[in-house]
VOVOBA-167772 format. One record per residue (C-alpha): x negated, y, z negated; residue in one letter. Coordinates in steps of 0.25 Angstrom, whole numbers, plus 5000, padded with zeros to 4 digits. Each point is the difference from the previous one (the first is absolute). Layout:
N
east	north	up	residu
X	Y	Z	A
...
***
This chain:
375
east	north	up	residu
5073	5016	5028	X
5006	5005	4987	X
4992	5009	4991	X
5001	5009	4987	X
4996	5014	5002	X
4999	5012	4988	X
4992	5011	5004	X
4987	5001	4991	X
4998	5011	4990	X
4992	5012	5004	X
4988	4997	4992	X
4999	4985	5003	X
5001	5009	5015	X
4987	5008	4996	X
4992	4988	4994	X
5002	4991	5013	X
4995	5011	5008	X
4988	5003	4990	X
4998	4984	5000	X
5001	4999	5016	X
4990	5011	5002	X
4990	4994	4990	X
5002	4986	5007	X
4998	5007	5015	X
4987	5005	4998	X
4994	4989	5005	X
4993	4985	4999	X
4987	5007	4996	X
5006	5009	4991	X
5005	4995	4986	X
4990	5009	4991	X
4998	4994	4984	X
5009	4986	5004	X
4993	4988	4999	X
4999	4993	5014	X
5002	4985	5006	X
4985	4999	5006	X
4995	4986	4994	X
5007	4987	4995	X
5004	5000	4986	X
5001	4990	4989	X
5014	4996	4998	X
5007	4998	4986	X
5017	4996	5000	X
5009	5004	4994	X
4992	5014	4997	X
5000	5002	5015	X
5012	4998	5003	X
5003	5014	4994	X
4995	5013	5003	X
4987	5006	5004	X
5002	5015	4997	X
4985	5003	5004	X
5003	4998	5013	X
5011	5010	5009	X
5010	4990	5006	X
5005	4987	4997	X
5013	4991	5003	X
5008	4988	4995	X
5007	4993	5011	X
5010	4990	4999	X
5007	4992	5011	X
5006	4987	5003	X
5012	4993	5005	X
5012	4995	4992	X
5013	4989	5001	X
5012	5000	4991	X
5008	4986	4998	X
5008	5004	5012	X
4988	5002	5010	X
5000	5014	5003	X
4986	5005	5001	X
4995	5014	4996	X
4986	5006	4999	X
4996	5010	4991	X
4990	5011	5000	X
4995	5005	4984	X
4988	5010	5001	X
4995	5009	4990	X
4988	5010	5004	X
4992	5010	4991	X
4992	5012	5004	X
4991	5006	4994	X
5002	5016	4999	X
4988	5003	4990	X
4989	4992	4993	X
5006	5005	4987	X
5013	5008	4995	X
4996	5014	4997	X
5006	4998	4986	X
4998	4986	4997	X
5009	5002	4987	X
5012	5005	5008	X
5007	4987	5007	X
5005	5009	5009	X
4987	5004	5006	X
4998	4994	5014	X
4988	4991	5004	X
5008	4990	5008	X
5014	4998	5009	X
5007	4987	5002	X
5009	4997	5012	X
5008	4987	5000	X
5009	4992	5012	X
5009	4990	5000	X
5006	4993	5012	X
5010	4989	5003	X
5000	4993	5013	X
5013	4993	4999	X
5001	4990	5011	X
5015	4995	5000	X
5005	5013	5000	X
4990	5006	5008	X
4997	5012	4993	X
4988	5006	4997	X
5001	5007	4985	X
4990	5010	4995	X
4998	5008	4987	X
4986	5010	4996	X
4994	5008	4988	X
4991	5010	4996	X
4997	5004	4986	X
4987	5007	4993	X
4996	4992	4987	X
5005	5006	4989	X
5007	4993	4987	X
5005	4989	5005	X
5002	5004	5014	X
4991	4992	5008	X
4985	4994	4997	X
4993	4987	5001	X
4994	4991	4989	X
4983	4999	5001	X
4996	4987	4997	X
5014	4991	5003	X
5011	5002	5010	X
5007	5008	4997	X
5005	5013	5009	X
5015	5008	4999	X
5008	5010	5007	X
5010	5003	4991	X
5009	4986	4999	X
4991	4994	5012	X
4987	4992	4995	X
4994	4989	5002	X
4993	4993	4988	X
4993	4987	4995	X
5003	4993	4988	X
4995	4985	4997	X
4994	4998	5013	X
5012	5003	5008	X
5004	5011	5007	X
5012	5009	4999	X
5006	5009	5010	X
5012	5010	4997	X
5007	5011	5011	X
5013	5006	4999	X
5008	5009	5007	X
5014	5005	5003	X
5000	4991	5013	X
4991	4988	4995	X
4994	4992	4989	X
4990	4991	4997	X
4993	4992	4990	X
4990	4989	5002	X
4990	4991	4993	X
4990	4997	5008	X
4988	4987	4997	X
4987	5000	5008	X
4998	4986	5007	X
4985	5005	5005	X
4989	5008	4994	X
4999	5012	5003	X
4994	5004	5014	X
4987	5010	5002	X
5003	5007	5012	X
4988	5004	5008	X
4985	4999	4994	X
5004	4995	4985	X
5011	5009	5000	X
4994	5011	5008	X
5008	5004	5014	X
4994	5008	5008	X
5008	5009	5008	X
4990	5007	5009	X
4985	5005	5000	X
5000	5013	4992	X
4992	4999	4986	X
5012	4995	4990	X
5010	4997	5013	X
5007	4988	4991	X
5008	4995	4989	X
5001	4988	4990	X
5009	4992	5003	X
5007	4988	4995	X
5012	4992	5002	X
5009	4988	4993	X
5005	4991	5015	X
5006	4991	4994	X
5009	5004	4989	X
5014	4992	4997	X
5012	5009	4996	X
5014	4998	4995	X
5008	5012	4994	X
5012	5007	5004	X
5005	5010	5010	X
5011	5008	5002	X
5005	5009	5013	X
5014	5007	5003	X
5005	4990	5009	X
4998	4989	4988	X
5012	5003	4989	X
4990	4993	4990	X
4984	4998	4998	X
4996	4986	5007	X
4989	4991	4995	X
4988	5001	5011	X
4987	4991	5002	X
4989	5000	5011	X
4987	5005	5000	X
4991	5012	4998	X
4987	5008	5004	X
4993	5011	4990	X
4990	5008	5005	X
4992	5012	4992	X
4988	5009	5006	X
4995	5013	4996	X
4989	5008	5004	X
4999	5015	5002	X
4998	5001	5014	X
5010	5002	5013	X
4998	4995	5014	X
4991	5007	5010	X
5004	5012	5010	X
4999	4988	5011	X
5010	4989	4993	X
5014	5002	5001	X
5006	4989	4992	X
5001	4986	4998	X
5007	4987	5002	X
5000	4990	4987	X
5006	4985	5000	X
5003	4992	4987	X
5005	4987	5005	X
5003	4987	4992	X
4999	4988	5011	X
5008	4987	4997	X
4988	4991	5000	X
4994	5006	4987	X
4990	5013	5006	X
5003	5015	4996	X
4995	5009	5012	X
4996	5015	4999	X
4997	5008	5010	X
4996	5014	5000	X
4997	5008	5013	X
4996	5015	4999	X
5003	5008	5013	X
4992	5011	5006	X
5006	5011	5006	X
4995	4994	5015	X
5007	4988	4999	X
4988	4990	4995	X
5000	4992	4988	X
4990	5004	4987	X
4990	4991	5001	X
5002	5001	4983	X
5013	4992	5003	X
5001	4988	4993	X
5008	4988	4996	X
5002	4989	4989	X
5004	4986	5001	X
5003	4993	4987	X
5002	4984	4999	X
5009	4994	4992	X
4990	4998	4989	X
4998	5014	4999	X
4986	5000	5007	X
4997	5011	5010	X
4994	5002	5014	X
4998	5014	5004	X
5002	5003	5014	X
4996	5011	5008	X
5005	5009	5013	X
4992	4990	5009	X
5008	4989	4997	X
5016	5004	5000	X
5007	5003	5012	X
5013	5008	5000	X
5009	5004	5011	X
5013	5006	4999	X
5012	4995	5007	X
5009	5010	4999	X
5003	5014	4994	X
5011	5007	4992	X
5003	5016	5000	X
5004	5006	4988	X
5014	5008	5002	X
4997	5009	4988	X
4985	5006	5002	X
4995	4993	5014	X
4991	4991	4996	X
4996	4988	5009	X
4996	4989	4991	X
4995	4988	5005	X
5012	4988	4997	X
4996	4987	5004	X
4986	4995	5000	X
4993	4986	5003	X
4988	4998	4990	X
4987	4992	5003	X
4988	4995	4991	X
4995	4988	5008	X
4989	4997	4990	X
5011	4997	4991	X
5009	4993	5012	X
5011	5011	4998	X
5010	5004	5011	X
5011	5005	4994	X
5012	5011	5005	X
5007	5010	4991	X
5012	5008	5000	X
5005	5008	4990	X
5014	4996	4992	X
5007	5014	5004	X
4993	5010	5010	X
5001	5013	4992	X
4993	4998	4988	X
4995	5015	5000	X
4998	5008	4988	X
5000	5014	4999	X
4996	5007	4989	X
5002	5015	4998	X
5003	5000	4986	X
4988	4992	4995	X
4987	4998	5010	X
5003	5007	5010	X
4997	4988	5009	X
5009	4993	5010	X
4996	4986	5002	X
5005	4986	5004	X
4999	4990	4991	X
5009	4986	5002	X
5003	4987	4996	X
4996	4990	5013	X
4998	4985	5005	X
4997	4992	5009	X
4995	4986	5005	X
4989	4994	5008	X
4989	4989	4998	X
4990	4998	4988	X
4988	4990	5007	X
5008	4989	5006	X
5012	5001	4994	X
5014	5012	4999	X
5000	5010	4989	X
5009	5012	4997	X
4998	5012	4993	X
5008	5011	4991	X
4992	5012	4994	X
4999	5016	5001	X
4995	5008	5011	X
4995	5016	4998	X
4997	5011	5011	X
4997	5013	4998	X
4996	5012	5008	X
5010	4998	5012	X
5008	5010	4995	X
4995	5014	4994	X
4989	5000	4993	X
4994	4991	4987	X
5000	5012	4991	X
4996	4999	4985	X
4998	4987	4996	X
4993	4994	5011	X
***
């Protein structure tokens, strides 16, 4: 793994343990911030941008790329917002703190077999960091994602990586849950909203320290974005999340939530997307995963599950996964906090009567140290 590391400044130090203090208190907790606790209506592009009302929110992007040679990568693009305080206590001072931004950027570069990772953190202030409210459009200093004539456009750079992608959806976008309402446990406002683009063709350019020049890239992506202003319960440890792209046209998300015994959230949830973008949403009852084999993380000791086989037989799916490299592990001190594993991965198996493969992202977190702030 090859990463950038520059020690934070000490009040971007004070702030993320304000935030993370604020962020623990609990999912009932979240006083003066709007809360996830009935479907909305839905209007694009205005929801594709922020939701400031509410305490947390996230922009993720993923996907898996091939330059003209064949080499394949994945990426990792995700940009998060916490919400301090309702209002700045001098709203005429853009220096005065209502909200943090936190930003990371990984590279799974499969050839070379290295695993290259980069984070942020900043406070908005002029120009530093924010997130448009009615369009995509969020930033971290010289990291954003925005949209502009019905694309979307996706910027990172480092002193170890860069990448820039135009990215077109293929598929409507996907309400996750009830009309966009993912619950994640019992408690009175225990969700977030929760949208995704599954299908969403990319070509752009990448560039990495074993390439002496940028390479032209194309493949395919996955865009999520929740908010909400609540965290998981006492009893929940963490979550496993797949976004898969099958070879016979479907997207497939899963979304388990763990308790602290071992049982699956009977919240958890899944999507399966046809290839017309209509969309069948499953629930815990009907998907089957066992894991296959584990891997243990030199660095911090988490065991991650690595190899799974995935059932949905109301949907004739069988199919077995692997990840493109095993240690896929982020750990974030200087930003979240949060140390997670999050991977490019594919697979193959059998769609109906017939063979299928896969490729796409798999996300675990809470096997090692705890979720902190943001989740």
């Amino acid at each position: 793994m090859m990463r950038r590391t520059r020690p934070l400044p000490l009040f971007f130090v004070m702030l993320l343990v304000l935030s993370c203090g604020l962020a623990l208190e609990g999912a009932a907790a979240a006083p003066g911030w709007m809360r996830a606790d009935s479907p909305k209506t839905w209007r694009f592009p205005r929801d594709n941008g922020a939701h400031d009302a509410y305490r947390t929110e996230w922009w993720y992007f993923t996907g898996i790329l091939n330059d003209d040679r064949g080499d394949r990568y994945g990426f990792e693009v995700t940009f998060f917002r916490e919400g301090v305080g309702l209002k700045p206590e001098d709203p005429g001072n853009p220096w005065s703190l209502r909200d943090i931004y936190f930003a990371h950027f990984a590279i799974t570069d499969v050839s070379g077999k290295r695993f290259i990772i980069d984070e942020r953190a900043s406070r908005t202030g002029p120009g530093l960091a924010g997130a448009s409210l009615d369009h995509l459009g969020v930033w971290l200093l010289d990291w954003r994602a925005h949209e502009e004539g019905g694309r979307l456009f996706l910027e990172a750079k480092s002193d170890i990586a860069q990448l820039n992608l135009e990215l077109d959806a293929m598929k409507p976008p996907v309400l996750q849950g009830d009309k966009g309402l993912s619950r994640k446990g019992s408690l009175p406002g225990q969700a977030s909203y929760y949208v995704s683009f599954t299908d969403l063709r990319t070509s752009g350019l990448l560039l990495i320290p074993r390439l002496a020049h940028p390479v032209r890239v194309r493949g395919i992506s996955w865009f999520d974005h929740e908010f909400g202003s609540t965290q998981l319960a006492p009893n929940q440890s963490g979550w496993d999340w797949f976004g898969l792209h099958l070879s016979d046209g479907r997207d497939l998300m899963l979304y388990f939530l763990r308790r602290t015994d071992g049982s699956a959230e009977p919240e958890s949830s899944g999507t399966i997307v046809d290839r017309s973008g209509r969309v069948r949403h499953l629930t815990v009852s009907q998907v089957r995963i066992d894991v296959l084999d584990h891997w243990r993380s030199q660095k911090t000791g988490g065991l991650y599950p690595i190899r799974w086989r995935v059932r949905v037989p109301s949907e004739g799916l069988d199919v077995t996964l692997s990840p493109l490299l095993a240690d896929q592990e982020l750990s974030t001190p200087e930003s979240t906090g949060v140390t997670y594993w999050e991977g490019a991965v594919d697979g193959q198996g059998t769609s109906g009567n017939g063979k299928v493969t896969c490729q796409g992202y798999a996300e675990m977190t809470g096997y090692a140290g705890k979720l902190g702030a943001l989740f």
